[in-house]
Each structure stands twice: as structure tokens, then as C-alpha cells.
C-alpha positions as CSV (number, residue, x, y, z in Angstrom):
1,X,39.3,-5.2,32.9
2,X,40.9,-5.9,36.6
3,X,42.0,-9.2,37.4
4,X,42.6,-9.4,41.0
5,X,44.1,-12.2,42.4
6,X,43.5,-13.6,45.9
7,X,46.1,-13.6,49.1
8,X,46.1,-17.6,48.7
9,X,46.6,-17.1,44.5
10,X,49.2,-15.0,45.0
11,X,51.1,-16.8,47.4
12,X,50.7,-19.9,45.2
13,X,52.1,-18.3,42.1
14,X,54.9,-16.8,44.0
15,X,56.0,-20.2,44.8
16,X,57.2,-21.0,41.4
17,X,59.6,-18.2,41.4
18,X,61.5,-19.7,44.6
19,X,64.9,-22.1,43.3
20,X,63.6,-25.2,45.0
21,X,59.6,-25.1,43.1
22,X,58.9,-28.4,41.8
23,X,57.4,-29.7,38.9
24,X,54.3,-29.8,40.1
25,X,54.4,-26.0,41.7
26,X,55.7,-25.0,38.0
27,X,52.8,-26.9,36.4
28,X,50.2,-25.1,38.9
29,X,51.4,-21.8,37.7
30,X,51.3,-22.5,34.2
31,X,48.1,-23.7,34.2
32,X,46.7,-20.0,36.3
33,X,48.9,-17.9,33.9
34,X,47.0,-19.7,30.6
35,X,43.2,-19.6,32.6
36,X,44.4,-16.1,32.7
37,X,45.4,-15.6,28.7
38,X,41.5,-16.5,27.9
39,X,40.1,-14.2,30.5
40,X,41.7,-10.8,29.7
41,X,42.4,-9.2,26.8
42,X,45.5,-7.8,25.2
43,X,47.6,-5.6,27.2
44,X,49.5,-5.3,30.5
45,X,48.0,-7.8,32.0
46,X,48.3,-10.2,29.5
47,X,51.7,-9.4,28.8
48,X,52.9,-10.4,31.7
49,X,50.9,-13.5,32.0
50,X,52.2,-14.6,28.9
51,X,56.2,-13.4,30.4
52,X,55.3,-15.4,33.3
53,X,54.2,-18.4,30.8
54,X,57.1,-18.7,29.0
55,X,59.2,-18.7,32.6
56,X,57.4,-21.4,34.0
57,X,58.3,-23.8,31.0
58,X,61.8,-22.5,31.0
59,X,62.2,-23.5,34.6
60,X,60.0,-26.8,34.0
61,X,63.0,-27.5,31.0
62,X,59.9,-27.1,28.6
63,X,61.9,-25.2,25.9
64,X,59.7,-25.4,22.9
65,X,56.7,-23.9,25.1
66,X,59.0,-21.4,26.3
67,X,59.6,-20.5,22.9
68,X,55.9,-20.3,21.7
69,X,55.1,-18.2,24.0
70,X,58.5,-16.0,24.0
71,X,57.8,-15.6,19.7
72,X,53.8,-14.8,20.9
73,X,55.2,-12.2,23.1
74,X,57.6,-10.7,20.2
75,X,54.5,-10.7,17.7
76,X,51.9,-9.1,20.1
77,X,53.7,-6.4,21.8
78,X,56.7,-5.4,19.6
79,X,56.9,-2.0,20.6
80,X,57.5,-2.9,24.8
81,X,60.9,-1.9,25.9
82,X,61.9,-5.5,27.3
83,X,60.5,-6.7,23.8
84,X,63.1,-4.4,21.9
85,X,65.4,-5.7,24.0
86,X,65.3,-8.9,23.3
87,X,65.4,-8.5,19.6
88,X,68.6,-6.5,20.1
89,X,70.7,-9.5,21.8
């Protein structure tokens, strides 16, 4: 299943990677990247999602939902290579 995202939804998420994005920015990304979670199923695309997730929180100062979603990511998709690497720090 393809998830393709807007010009405008694209442009919105990529705010929250900039060093200035606000709380609110932060919170407008996590909120796509979990409508997102419930729409597609495992793989790729929810990988990344899920990465995405666990950086908003960690820029938001969210640590424990960073975490959640950090451990989902090491339970769901052990075999990635950024997974692996993780485990190995």
C-alpha cells in the first residue's frame, strides 16, 4: 500500500526537522506520523513513521515516548541494519 503525501504535508513535516520547530510544529508531526501507524501496515513505511515518531518526542523532550517507540522499533524490525546498530552501541 502507497501512502503518498501531499506538497503542503510534506512541507509541514519537514518543518519539524528544522532547529528552531516549536512545540507545536513537533506535536503536528507526531500526531501525522501515528494517523499514519494505523493506516499502513508493517514495513518500510511504517518503519520510518515509527523512526520519525520516536524523533519528534526526542526533540519535544518527551523521553519515555521516545523510548516506546524506539523499543517498538527494536521488537518489530530486528533484522534492519540501523536496528542492529543500535543494539550494538
Amino acid at each position: 500500500m502507497a501512502v503518498l503525501l501531499t506538497h503542503m504535508e510534506m512541507v509541514k513535516l519537514a518543518r519539524h526537522h528544522t532547529p528552531d520547530a516549536g512545540e507545536a510544529v513537533l506535536q503536528e508531526a507526531a500526531s501525522h506520523y501515528q494517523r499514519l501507524l494505523k493506516k499502513v501496515p508493517p514495513g518500510p513505511t511504517a518503519f520510518t513513521a515509527r523512526q520519525l515518531l520516536a524523533h519528534c518526542y526526542l526533540k519535544a523532550g518527551r523521553w519515555k515516548e521516545a523510548v516506546e517507540e524506539l523499543e517498538t522499533l527494536v521488537m518489530l524490525y530486528p533484522q534492519r541494519r540501523e536496528v542492529r546498530g543500535w543494539l550494538k552501541m
